[in-house]
Structures are given as C-alpha cells and as structure tokens.
PQR file of N, CA, C, O and H, with PARSE charges and radii, in Angstrom:
ATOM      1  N   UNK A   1      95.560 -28.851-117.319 -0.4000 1.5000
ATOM      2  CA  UNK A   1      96.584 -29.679-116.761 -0.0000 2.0000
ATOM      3  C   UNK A   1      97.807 -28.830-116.445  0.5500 1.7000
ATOM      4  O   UNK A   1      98.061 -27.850-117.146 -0.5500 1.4000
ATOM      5  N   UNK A   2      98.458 -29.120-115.568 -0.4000 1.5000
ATOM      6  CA  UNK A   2      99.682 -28.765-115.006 -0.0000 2.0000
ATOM      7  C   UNK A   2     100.828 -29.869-114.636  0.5500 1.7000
ATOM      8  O   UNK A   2     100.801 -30.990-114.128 -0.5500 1.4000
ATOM      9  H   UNK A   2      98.253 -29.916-114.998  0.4000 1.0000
ATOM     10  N   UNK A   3     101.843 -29.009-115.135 -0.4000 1.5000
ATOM     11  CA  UNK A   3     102.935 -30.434-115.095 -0.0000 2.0000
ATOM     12  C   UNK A   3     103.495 -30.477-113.308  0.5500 1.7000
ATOM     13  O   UNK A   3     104.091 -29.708-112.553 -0.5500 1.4000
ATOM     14  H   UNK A   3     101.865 -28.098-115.548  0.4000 1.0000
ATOM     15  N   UNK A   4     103.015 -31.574-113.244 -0.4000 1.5000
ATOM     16  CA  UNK A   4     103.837 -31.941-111.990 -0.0000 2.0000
ATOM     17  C   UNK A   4     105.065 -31.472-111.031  0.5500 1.7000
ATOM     18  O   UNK A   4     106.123 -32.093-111.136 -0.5500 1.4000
ATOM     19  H   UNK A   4     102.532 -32.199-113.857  0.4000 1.0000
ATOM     20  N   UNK A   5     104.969 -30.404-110.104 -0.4000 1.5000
ATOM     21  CA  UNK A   5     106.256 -30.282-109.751 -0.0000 2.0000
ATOM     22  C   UNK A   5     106.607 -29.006-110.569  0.5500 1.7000
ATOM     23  O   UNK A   5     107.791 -28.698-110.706 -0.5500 1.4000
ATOM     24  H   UNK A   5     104.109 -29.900-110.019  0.4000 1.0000
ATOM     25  N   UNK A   6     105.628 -28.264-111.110 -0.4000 1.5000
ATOM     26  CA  UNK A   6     106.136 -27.390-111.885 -0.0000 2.0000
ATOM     27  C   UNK A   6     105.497 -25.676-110.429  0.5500 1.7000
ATOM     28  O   UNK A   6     105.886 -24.511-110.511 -0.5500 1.4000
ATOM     29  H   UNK A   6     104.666 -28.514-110.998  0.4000 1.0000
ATOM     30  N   UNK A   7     104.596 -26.207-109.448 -0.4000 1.5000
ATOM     31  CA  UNK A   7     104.164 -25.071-108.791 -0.0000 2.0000
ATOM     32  C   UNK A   7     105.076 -24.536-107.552  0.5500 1.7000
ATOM     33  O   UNK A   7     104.796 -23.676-106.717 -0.5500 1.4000
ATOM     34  H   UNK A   7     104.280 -27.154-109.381  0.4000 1.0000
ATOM     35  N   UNK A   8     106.397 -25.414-107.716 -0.4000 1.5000
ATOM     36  CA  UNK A   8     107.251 -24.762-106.439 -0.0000 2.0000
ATOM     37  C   UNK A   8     106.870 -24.960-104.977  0.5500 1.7000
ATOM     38  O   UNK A   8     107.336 -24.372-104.001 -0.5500 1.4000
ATOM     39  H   UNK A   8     106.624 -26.113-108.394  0.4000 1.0000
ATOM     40  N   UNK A   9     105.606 -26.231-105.032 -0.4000 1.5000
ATOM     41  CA  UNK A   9     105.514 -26.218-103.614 -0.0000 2.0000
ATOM     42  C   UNK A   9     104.330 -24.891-102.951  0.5500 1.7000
ATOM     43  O   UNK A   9     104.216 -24.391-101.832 -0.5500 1.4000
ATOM     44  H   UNK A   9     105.227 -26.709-105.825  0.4000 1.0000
ATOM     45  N   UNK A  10     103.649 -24.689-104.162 -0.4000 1.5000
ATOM     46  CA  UNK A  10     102.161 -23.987-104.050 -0.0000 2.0000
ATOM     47  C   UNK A  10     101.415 -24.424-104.321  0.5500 1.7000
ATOM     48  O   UNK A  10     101.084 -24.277-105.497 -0.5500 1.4000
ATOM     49  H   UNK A  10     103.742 -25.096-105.071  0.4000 1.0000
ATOM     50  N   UNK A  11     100.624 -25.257-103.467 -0.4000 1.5000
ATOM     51  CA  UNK A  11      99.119 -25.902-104.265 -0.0000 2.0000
ATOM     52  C   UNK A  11      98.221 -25.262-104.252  0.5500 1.7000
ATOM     53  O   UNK A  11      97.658 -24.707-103.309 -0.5500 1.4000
ATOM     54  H   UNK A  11     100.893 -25.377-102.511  0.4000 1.0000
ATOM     55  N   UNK A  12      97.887 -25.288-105.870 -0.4000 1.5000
ATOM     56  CA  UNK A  12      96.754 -24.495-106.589 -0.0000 2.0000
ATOM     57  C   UNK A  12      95.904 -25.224-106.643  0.5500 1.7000
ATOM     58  O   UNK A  12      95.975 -26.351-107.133 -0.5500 1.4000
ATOM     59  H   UNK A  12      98.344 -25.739-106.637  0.4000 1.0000
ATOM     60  N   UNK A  13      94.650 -24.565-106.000 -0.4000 1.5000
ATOM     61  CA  UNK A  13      93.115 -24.872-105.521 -0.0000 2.0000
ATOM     62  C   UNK A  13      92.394 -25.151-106.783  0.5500 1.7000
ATOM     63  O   UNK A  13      91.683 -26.153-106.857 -0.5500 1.4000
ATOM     64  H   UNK A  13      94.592 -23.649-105.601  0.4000 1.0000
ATOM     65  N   UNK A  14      92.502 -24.476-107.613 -0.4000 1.5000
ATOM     66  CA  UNK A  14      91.824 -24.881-109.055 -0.0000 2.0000
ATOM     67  C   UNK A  14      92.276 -25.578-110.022  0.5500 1.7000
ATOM     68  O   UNK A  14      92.011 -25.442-111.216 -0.5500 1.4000
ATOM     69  H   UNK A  14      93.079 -23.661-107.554  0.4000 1.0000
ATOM     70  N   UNK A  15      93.282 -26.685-109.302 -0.4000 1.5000
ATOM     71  CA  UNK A  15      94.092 -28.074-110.324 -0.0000 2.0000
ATOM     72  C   UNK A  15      93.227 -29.226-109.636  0.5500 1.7000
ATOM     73  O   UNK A  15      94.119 -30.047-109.422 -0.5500 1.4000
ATOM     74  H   UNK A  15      93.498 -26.795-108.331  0.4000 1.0000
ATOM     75  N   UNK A  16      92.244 -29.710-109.233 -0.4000 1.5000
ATOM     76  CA  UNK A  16      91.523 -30.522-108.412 -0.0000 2.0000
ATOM     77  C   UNK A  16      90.974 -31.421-110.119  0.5500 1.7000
ATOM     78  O   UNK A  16      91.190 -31.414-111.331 -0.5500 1.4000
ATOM     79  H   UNK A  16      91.520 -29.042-109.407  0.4000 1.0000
ATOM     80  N   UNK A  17      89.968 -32.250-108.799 -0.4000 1.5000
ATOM     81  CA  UNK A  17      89.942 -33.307-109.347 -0.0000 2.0000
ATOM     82  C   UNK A  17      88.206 -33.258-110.635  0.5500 1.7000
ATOM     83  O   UNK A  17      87.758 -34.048-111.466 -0.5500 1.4000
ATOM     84  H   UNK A  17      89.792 -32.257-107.814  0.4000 1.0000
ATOM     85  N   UNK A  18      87.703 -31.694-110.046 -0.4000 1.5000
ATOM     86  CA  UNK A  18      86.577 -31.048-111.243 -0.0000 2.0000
ATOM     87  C   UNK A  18      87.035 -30.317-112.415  0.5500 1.7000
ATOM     88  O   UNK A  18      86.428 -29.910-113.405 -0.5500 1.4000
ATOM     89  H   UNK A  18      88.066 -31.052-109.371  0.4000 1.0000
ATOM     90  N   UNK A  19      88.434 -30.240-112.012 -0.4000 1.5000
ATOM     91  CA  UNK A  19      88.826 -28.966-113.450 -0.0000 2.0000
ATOM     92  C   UNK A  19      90.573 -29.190-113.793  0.5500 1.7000
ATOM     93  O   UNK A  19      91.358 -28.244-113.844 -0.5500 1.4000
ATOM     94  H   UNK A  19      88.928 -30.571-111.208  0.4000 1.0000
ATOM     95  N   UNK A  20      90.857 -30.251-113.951 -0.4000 1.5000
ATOM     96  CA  UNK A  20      92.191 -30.485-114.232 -0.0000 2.0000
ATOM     97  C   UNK A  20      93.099 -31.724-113.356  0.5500 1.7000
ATOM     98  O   UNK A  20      92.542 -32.616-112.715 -0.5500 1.4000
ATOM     99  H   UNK A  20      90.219 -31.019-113.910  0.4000 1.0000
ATOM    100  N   UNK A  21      94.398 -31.590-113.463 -0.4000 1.5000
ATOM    101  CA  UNK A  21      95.164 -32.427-113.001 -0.0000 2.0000
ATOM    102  C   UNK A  21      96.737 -31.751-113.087  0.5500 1.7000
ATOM    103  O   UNK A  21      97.027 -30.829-113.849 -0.5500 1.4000
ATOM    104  H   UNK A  21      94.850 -30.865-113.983  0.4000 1.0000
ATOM    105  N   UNK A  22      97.615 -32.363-112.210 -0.4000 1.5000
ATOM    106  CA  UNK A  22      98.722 -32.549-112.166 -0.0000 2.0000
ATOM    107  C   UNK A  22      99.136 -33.917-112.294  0.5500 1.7000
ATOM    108  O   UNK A  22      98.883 -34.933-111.647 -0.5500 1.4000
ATOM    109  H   UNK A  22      97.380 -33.113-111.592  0.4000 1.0000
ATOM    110  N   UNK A  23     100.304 -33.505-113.966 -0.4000 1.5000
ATOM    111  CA  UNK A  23     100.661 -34.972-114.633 -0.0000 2.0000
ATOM    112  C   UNK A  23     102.002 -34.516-115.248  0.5500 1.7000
ATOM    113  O   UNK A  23     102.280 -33.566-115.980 -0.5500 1.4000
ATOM    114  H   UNK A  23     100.509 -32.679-114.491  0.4000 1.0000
ATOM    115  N   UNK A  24     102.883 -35.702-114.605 -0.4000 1.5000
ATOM    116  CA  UNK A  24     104.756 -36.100-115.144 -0.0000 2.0000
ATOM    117  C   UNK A  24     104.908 -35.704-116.308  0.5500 1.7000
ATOM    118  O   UNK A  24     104.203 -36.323-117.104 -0.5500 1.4000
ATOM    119  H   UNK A  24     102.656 -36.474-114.010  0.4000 1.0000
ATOM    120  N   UNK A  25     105.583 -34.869-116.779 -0.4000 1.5000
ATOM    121  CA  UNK A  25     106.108 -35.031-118.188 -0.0000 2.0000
ATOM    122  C   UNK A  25     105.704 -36.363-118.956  0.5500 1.7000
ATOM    123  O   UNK A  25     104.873 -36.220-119.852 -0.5500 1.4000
ATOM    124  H   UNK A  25     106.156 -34.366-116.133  0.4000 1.0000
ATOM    125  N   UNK A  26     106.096 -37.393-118.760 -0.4000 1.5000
ATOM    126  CA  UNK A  26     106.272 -38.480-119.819 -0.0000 2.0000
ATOM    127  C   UNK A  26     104.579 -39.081-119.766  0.5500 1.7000
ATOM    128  O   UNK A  26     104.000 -39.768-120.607 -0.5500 1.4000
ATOM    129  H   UNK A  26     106.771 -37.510-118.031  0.4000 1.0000
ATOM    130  N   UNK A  27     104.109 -38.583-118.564 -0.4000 1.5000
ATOM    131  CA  UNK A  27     102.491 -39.121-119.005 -0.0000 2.0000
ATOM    132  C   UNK A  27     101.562 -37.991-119.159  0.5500 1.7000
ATOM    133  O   UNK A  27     100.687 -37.786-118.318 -0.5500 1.4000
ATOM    134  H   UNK A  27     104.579 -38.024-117.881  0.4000 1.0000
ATOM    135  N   UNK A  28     101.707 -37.298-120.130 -0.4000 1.5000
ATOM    136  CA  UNK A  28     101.212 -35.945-120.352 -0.0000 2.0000
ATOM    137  C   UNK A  28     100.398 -37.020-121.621  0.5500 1.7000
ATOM    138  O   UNK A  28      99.230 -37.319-121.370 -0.5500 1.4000
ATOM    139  H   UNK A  28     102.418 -37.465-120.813  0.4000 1.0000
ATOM    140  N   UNK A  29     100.862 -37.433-122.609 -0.4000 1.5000
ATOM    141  CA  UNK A  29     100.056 -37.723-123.814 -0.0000 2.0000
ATOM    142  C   UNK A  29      98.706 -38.589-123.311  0.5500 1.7000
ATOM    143  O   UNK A  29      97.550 -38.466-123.715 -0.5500 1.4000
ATOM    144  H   UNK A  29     101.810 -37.190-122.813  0.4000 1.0000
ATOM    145  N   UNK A  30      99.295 -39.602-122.189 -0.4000 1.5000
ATOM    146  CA  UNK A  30      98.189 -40.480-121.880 -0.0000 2.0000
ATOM    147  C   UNK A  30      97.066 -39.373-121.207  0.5500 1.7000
ATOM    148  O   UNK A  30      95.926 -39.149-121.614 -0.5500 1.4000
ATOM    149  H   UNK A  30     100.234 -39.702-121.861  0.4000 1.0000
ATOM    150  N   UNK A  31      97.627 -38.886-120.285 -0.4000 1.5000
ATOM    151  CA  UNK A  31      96.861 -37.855-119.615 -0.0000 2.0000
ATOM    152  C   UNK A  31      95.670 -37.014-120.589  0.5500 1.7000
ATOM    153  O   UNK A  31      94.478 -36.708-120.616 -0.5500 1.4000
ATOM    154  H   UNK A  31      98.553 -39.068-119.954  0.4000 1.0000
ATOM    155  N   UNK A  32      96.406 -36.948-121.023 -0.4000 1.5000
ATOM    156  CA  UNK A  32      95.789 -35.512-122.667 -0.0000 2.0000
ATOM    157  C   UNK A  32      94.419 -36.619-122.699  0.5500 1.7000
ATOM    158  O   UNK A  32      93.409 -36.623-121.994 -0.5500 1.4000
ATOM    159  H   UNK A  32      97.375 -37.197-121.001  0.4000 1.0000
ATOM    160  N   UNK A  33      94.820 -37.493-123.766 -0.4000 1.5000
ATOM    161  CA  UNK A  33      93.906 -39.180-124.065 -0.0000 2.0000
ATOM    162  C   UNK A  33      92.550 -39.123-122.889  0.5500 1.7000
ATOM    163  O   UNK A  33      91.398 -38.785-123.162 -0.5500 1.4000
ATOM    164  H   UNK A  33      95.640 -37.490-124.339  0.4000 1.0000
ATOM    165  N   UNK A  34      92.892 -39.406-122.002 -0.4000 1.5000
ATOM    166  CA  UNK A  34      92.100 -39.835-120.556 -0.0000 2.0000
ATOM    167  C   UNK A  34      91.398 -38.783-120.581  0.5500 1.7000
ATOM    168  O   UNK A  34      90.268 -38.873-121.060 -0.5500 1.4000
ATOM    169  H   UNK A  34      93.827 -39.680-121.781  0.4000 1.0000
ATOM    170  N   UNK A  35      91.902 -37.415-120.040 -0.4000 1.5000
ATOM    171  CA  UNK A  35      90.785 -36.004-120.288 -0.0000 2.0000
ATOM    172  C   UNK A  35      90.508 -35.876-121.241  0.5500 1.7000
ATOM    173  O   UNK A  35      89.566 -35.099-121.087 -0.5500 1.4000
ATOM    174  H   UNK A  35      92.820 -37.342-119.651  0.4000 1.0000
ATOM    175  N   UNK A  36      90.636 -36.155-122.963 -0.4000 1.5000
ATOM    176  CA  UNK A  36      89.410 -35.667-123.604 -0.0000 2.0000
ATOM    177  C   UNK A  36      88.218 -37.253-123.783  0.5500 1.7000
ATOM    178  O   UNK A  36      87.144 -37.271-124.384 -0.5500 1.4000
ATOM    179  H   UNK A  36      91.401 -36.786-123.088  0.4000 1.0000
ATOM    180  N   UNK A  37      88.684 -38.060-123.268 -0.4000 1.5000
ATOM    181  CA  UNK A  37      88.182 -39.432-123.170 -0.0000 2.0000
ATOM    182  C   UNK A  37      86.811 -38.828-122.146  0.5500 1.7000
ATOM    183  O   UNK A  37      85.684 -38.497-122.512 -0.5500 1.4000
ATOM    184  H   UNK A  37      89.557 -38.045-122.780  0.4000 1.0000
ATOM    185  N   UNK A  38      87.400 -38.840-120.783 -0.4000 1.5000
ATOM    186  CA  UNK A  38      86.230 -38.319-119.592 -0.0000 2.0000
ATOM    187  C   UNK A  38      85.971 -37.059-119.581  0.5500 1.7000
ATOM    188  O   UNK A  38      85.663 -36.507-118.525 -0.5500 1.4000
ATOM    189  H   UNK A  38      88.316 -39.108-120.486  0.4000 1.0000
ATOM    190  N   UNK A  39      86.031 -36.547-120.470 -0.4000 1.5000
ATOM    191  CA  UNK A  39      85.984 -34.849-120.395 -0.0000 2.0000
ATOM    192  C   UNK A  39      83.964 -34.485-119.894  0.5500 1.7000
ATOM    193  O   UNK A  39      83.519 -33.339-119.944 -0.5500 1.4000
ATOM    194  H   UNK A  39      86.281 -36.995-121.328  0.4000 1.0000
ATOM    195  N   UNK A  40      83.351 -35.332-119.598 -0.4000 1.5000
ATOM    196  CA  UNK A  40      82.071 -35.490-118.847 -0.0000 2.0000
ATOM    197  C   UNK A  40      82.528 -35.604-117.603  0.5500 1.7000
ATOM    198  O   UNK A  40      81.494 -35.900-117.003 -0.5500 1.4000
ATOM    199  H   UNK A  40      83.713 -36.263-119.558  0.4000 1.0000
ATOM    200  N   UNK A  41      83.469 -35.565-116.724 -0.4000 1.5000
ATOM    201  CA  UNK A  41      83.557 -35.663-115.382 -0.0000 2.0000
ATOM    202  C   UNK A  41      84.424 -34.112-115.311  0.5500 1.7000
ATOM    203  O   UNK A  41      84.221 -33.779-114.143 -0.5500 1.4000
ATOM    204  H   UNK A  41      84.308 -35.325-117.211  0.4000 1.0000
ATOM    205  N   UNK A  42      84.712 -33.739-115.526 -0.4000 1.5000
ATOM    206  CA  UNK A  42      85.445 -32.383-115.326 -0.0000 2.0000
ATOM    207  C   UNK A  42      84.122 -31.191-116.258  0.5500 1.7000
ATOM    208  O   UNK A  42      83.502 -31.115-117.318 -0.5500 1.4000
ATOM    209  H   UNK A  42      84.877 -34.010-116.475  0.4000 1.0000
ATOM    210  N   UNK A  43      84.362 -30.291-114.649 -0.4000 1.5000
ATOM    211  CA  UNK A  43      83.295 -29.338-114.925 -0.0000 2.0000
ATOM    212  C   UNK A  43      84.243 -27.823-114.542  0.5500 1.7000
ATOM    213  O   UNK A  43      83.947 -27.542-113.381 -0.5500 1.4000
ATOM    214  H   UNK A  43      84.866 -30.352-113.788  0.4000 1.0000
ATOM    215  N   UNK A  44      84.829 -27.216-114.863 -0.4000 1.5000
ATOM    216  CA  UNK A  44      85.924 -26.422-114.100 -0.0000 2.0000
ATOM    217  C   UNK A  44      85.007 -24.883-114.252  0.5500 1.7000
ATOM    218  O   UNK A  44      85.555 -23.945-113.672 -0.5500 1.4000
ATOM    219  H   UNK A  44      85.070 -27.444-115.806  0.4000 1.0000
ATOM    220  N   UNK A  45      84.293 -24.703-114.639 -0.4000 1.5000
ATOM    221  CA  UNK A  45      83.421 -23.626-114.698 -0.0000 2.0000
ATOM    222  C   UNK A  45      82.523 -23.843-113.441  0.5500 1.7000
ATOM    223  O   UNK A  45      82.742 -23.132-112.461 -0.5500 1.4000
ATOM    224  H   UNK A  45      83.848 -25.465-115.110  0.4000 1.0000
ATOM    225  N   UNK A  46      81.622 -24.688-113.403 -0.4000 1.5000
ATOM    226  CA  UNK A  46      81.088 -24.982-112.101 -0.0000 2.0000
ATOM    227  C   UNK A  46      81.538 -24.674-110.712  0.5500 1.7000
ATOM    228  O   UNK A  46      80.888 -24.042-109.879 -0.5500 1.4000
ATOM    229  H   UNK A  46      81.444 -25.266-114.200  0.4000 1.0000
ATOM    230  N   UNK A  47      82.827 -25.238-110.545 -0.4000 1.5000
ATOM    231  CA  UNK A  47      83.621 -25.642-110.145 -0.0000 2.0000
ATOM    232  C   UNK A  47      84.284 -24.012-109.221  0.5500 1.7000
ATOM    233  O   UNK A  47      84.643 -23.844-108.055 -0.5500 1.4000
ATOM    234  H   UNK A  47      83.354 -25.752-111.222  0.4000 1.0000
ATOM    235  N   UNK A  48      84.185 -22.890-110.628 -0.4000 1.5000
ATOM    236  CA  UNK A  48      85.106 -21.487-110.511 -0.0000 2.0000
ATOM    237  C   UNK A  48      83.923 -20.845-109.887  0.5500 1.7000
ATOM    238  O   UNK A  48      83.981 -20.208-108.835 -0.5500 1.4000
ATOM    239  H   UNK A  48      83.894 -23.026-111.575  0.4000 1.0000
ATOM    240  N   UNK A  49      82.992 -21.015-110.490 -0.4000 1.5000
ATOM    241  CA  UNK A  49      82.012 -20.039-109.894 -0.0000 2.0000
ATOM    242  C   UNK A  49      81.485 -20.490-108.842  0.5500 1.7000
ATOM    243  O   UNK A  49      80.945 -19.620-108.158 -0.5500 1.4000
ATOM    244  H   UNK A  49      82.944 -21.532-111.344  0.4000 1.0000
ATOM    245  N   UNK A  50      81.426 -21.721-108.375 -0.4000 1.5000
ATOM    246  CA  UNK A  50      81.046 -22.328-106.683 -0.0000 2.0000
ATOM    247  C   UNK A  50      82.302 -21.333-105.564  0.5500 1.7000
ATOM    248  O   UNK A  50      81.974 -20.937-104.446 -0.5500 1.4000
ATOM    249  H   UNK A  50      81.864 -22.428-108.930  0.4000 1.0000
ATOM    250  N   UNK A  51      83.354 -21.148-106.021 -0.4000 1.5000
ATOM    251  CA  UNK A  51      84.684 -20.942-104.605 -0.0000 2.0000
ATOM    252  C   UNK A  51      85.680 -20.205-105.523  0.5500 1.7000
ATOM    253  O   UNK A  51      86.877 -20.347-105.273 -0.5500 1.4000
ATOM    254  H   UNK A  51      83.620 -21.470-106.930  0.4000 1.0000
ATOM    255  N   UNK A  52      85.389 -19.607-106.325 -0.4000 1.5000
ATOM    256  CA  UNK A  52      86.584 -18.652-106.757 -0.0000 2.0000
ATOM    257  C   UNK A  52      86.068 -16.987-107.587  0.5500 1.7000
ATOM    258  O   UNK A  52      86.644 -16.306-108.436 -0.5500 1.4000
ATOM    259  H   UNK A  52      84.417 -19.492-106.527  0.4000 1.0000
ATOM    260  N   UNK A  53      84.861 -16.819-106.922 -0.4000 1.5000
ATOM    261  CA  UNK A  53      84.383 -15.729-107.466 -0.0000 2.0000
ATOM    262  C   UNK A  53      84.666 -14.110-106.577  0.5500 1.7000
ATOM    263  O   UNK A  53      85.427 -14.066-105.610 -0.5500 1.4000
ATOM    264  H   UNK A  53      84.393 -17.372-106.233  0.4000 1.0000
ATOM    265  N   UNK A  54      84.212 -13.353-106.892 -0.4000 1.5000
ATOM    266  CA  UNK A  54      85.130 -12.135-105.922 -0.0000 2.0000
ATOM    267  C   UNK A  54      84.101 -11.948-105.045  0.5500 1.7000
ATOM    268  O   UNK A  54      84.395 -11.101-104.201 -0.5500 1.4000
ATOM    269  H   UNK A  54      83.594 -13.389-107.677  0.4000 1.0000
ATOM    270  N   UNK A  55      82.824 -12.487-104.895 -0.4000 1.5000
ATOM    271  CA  UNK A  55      82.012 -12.511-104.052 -0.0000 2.0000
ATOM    272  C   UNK A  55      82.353 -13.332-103.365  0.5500 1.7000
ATOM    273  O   UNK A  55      82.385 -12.950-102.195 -0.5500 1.4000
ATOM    274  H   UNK A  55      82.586 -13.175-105.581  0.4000 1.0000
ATOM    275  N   UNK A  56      82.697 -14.520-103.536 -0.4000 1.5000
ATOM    276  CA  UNK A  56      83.458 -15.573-102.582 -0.0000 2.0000
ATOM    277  C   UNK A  56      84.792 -15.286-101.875  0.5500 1.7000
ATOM    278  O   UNK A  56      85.270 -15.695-100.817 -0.5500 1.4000
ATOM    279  H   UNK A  56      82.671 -14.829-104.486  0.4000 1.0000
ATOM    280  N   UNK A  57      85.253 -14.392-102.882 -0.4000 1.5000
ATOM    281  CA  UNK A  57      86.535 -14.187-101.610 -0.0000 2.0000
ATOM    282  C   UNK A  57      86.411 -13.357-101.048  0.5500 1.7000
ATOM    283  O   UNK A  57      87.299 -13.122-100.228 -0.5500 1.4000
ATOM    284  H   UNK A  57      84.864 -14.060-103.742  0.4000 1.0000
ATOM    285  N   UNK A  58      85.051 -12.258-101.158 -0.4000 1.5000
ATOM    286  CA  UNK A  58      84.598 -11.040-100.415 -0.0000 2.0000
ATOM    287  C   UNK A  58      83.674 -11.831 -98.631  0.5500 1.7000
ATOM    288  O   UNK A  58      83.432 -11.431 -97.492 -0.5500 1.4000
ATOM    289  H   UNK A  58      84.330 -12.449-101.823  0.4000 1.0000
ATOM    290  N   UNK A  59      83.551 -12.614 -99.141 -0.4000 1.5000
ATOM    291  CA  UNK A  59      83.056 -13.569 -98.114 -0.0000 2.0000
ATOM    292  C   UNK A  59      83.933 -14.357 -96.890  0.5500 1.7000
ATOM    293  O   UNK A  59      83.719 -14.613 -95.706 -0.5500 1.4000
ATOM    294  H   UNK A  59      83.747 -12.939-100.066  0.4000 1.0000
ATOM    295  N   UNK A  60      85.194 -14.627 -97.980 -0.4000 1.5000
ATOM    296  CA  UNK A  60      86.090 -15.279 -96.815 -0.0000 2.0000
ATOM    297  C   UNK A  60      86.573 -14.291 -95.701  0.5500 1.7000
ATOM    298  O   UNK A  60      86.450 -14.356 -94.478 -0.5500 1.4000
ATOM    299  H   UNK A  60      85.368 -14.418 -98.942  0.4000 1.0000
ATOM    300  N   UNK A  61      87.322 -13.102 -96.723 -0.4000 1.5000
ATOM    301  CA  UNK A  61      87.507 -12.026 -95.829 -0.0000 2.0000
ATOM    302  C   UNK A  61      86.960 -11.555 -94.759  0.5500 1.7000
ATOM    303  O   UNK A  61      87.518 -11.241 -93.708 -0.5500 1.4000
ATOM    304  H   UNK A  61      87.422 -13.049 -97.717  0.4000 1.0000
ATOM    305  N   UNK A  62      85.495 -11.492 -95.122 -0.4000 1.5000
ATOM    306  CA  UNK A  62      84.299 -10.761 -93.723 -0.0000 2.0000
ATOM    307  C   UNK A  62      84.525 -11.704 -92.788  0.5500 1.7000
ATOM    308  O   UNK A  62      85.024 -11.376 -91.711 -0.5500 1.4000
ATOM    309  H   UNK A  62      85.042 -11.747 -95.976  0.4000 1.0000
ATOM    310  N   UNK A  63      84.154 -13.162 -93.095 -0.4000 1.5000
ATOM    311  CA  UNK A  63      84.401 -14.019 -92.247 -0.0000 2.0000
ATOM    312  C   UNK A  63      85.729 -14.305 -91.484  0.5500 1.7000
ATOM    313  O   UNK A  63      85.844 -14.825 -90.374 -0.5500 1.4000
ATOM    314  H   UNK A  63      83.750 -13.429 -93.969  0.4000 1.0000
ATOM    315  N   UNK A  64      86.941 -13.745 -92.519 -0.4000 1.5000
ATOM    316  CA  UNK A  64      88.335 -14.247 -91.530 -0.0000 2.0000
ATOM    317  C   UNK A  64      88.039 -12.832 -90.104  0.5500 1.7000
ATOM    318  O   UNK A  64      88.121 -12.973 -88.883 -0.5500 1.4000
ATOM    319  H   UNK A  64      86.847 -13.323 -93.421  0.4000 1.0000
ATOM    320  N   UNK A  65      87.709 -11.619 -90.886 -0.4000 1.5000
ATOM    321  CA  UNK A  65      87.813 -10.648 -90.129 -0.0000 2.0000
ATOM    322  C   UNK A  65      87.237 -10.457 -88.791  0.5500 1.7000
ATOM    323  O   UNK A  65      87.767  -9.897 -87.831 -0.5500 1.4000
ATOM    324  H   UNK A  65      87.643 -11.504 -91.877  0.4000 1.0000
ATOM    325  N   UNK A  66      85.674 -11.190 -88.886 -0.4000 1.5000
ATOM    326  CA  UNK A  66      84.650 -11.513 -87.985 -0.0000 2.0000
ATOM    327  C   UNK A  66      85.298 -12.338 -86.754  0.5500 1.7000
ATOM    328  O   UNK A  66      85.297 -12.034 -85.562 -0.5500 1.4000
ATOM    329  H   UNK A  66      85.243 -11.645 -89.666  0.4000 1.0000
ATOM    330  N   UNK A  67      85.795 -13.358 -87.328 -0.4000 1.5000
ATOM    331  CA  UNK A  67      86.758 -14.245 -86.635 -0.0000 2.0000
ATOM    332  C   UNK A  67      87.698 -13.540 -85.689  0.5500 1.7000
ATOM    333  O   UNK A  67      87.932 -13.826 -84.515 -0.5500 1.4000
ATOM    334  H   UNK A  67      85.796 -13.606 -88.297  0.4000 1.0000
ATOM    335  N   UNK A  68      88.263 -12.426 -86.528 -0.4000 1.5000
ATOM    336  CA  UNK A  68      89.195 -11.724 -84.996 -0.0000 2.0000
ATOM    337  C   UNK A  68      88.954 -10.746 -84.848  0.5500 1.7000
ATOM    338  O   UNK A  68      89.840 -10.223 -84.172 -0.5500 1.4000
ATOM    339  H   UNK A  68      88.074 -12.194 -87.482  0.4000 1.0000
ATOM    340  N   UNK A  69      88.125 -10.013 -85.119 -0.4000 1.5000
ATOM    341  CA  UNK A  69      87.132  -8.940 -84.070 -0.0000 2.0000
ATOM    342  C   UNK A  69      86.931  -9.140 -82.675  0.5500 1.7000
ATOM    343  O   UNK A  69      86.234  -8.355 -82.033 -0.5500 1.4000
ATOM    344  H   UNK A  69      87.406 -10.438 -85.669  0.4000 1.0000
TER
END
C-alpha cells in the first residue's frame, strides 16, 4: 500500500489493482483489514514477473527502438 498523494504526481505501475493500493491516511486501518481479509485476490509476484522483469524491459526497448529505426 501507498498513501495517497504521497507519489508527486508519478503513477507507479506496480500500485494496481494485483499487488496493492493507494489509500488516505485516515483509511489506512480499514484498508490494512480489507487486504489481509482478500489477500487471495492480490498476486503482486505474478503480477512483477508478467511486466517488470529486465527481460521485459529489454523488450520494450528493442521494440521502442524498432519503432524509430
């Protein structure tokens, strides 16, 4: 979890809806509650190794590059 408003207006790709959340200060406890409640719907490992591996970003690259070749 990440507090709300705390990324400056950078949205981080790996706060989604498989591996976390962005939550207000004052609903952090409920929040807490709810994720270890559904903690069967959040898979954030899955999740890292589908689109955040260095083979994956070795991939985007070729492809951005391919793109303007």
């Amino acid at each position: 979890m990440v507090r709300d408003g705390l990324t400056f207006g950078f949205h981080y790709p790996y706060i989604n809806d498989q591996a976390g959340a962005f939550v207000k200060e004052l609903e952090l406890a409920d929040a807490l509650l709810k994720m270890i409640t559904e903690r069967e719907r959040y898979h954030p490992r899955t999740w890292t190794l589908a689109t955040m591996t260095c083979e994956h970003a070795t991939q985007m690259l070729e492809d951005d590059l391919c793109r303007r070749a």
